[in-house]
C-alpha positions, 0 to 999 in steps of 0.5 A: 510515527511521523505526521506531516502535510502530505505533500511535504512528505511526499516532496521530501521522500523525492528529495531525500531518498529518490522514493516515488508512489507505487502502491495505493490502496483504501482501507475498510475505514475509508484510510488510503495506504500508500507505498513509496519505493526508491531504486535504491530499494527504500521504501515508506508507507504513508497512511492518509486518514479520510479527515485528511491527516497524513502519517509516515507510518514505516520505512525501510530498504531491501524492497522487491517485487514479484509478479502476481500469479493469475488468480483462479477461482477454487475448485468445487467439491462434489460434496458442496451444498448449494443454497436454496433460492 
């Protein structure tokens, strides 16, 4: 694991390896994950703490996408209890 300021992290995975971020997200523990991806197809995932620490946490190649399937709401058995008011 790497610790670093962030914005030299981040200037370098540009630099070194053409990676830009394609994913954010935040933790239950306030952390932000964020996921960089070259064209190449490398890819690092940078973890940021709320006290502002940022850690390179993995790296690799091979990276691809896929669509996102619609999200449907299951269905509900006729056997189901409902909640009482």
């Amino acid at each position: 694991m790497v610790i670093q300021d962030r914005d030299h992290l981040i200037q370098w995975l540009k630099d070194k390896f053409g990676e830009s971020r394609r994913i954010i997200g935040k933790v239950k523990t306030g952390h932000v994950l964020e996921i960089f991806v070259s064209k190449k197809g490398t890819w690092t995932v940078l973890i940021t703490t709320p006290e502002g620490i940022t850690m390179l946490t993995s790296s690799g190649d091979a990276w691809q996408e896929f669509e996102l399937e619609e999200m449907k709401e299951p269905k509900k058995e006729s056997k189901q209890l409902e909640m009482e008011t």
